[in-house]
N, C-alpha and C positions, 0 to 999 in steps of 0.2 A: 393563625397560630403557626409559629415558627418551627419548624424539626432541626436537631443537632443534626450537622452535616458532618460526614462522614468524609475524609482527606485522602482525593485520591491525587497521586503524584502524576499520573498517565490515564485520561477519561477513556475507556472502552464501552465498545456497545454493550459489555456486561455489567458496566458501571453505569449508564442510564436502568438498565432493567433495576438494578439494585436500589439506584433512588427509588423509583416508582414503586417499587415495594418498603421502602423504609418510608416514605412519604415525603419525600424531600424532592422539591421542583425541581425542573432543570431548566438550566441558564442557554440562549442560544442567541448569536451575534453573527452577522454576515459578516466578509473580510474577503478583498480582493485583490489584495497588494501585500508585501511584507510590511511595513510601519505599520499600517492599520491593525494587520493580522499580529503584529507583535503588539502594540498595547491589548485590542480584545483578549488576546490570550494572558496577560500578564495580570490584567482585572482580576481573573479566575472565573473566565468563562467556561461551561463546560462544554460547548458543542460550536465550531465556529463551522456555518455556511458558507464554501463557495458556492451563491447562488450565478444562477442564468440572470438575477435582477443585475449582475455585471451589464447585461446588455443596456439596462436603462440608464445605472449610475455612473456608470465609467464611460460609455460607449455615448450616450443621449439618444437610442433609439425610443421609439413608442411602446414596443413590447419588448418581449423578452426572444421573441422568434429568430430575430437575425444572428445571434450569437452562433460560432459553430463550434466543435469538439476538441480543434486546434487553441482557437480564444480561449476554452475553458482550462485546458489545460498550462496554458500557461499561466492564466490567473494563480491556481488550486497550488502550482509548482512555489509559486511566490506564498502563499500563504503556508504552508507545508516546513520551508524554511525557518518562519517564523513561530511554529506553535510547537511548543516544551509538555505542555499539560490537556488543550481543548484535543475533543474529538471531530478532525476536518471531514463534512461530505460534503463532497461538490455534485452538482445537479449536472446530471444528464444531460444534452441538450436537444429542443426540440430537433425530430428530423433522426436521431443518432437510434433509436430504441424503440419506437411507436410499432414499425411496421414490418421487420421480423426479428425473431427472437436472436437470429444468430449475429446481425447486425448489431442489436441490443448486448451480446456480449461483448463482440470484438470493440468496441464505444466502451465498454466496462472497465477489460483488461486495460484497456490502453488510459483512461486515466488513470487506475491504479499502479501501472508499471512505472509510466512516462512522468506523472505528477507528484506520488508518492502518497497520495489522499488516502481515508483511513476507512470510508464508504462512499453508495454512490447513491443517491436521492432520484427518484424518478414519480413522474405523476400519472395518475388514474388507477383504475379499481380492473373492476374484471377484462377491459381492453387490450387490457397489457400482463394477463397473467402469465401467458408464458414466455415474455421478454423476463420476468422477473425469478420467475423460473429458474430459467435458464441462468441467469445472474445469483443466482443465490449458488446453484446447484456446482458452479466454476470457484465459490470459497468465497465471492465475495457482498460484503455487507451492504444489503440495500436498506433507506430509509423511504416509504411511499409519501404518498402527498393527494390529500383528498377534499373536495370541496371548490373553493377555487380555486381554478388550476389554469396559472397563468398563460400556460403552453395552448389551452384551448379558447384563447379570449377571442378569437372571431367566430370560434362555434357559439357562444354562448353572448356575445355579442353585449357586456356589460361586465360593470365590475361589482356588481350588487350582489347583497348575499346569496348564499347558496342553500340550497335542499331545505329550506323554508317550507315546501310543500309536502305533503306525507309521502308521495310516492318516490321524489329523489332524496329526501332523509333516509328512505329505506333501504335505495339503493348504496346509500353512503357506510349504512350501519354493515354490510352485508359485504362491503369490499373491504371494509377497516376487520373486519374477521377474515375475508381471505388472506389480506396482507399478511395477517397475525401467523393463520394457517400456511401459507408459501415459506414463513420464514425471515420475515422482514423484521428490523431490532427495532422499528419505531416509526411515527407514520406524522405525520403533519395534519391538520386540520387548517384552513383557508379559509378564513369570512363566512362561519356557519353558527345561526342560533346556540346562543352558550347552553340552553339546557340540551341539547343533542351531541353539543361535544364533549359535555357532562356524562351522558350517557353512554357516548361511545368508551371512553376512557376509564367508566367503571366496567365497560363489558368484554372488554378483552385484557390480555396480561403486561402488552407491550408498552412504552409509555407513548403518550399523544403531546403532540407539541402544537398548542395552539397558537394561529395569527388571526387577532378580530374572534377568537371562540370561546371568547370568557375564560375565569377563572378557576373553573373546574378541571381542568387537564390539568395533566404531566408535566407542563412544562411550558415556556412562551419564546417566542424568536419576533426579533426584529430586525428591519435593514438595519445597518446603522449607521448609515448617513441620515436616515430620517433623525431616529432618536437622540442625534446629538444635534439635529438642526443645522445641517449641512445644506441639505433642501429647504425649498419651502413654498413649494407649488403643491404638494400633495399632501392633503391632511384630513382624512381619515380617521373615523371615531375610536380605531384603535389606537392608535398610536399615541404616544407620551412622548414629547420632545424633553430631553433631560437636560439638555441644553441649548442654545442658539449663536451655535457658530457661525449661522450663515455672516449676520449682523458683524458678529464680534471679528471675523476673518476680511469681512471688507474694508470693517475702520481701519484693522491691523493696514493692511495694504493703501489703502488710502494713504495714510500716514506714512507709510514708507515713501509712496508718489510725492510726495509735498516733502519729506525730507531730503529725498535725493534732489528735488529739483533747488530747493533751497540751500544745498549744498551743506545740510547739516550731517548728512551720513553720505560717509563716514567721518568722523569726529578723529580728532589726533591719537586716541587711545583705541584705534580701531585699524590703524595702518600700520604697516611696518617702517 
């Protein structure tokens, strides 16, 4: 069932909380360029990601690891440009925050000065409580990230769901309450059993954005090159492809190749 949405001109971490209390989902879109970041934001996105998944889509790495703090910001600076309405976080990146808190700042301040982003996303629970700390305590907005966490894919050595088991469900349930308690405006969920990201998102106040965690949360985010069918090596039982550009962008280009070669383009109404 649908809820009247309420018209915000400018989306703040106070206007996620607001949804999640009126009942009204919320919208989240990666973006890592201006064009891109300018249509997701003109849809009426309300939350656009610069993620570290930069490394994979833009970059063609295996993970997300090789990204560094430099790359990210200049992603976040291009997409920042671009957004009138969505709320930009850009993700942390591995390396910049894990392993001390004051590191974890100075990695903070510096996207928020240099890139102009609106928070900063970072991953894990109680390992990282006082990088986050410390990042809340300096004014600025962090959003957490629990479950799968891409930054840990060689500890965990799979991309298969997470906290399936009772004892690191528990442990999930217990960091999405710290986050809440640290201060964090909203927290992620990664490829974990929908009744548990159900549960988590009735148990605390902040809203939960899930990827792969069902429809019981706060909210949903996707790449969006998947979703528009940009890619198409990865696919995933969450994901919805809303469209299939891969297809539709190589005839396009095709057909440019065979027009240029046939010297039908450019056409006399095309040249000066």
């Amino acid at each position: 069932m649908s809820v009247a949405k309420k018209e915000y001109k400018r989306v703040t971490t106070k206007s996620l909380v607001e949804m999640k209390s009126n009942g009204e989902k919320i919208s989240m879109l990666t973006a890592y360029d201006f064009t891109m970041a300018r249509i997701v934001d003109g849809a009426g996105t309300d939350v656009i990601l610069v993620g570290d998944s930069a490394s994979n889509v833009m970059a063609g790495h295996e993970t997300t690891l090789p990204i560094t703090l430099d790359q990210m910001i200049y992603h976040a600076s291009s997409v920042v440009r671009a957004a009138k309405r969505a709320l930009v976080v850009v993700d942390l990146p591995f390396g910049s925050y894990q392993s001390d808190p004051k590191e974890a700042l100075r990695s903070a301040i510096r996207i928020m000065k240099e890139s102009g982003g609106h928070a900063v996303k970072v991953e894990g629970g109680k390992e990282i409580k006082e990088s986050v700390k410390r990042i809340l305590n300096a004014g600025i907005p962090v959003m957490g990230h629990l479950g799968l966490t891409p930054q840990s894919i060689y500890k965990f050595g799979t991309y298969t769901v997470r906290a399936k088991e009772e004892e690191e469900a528990e442990k999930l349930k217990q960091d999405a309450k710290m986050l809440e308690k640290a201060g964090c405006f909203a927290v992620v969920l990664e490829k974990v059993p929908a009744k548990l990201a159900k549960e988590v998102a009735e148990s605390i106040t902040i809203p939960i954005i899930g990827i792969g965690a069902g429809n019981g949360v706060d909210g949903q985010v996707l790449v969006t090159h998947d979703m528009l069918g940009m890619t198409h090596e990865f696919n995933p039982r969450f994901l919805r492809r809303y469209l299939n550009l891969y297809d539709d962008m190589t005839s396009a280009m095709k057909q440019y190749c065979d027009d240029v070669k046939a010297v039908d383009f450019p056409n006399e109404n095309e040249q000066y």
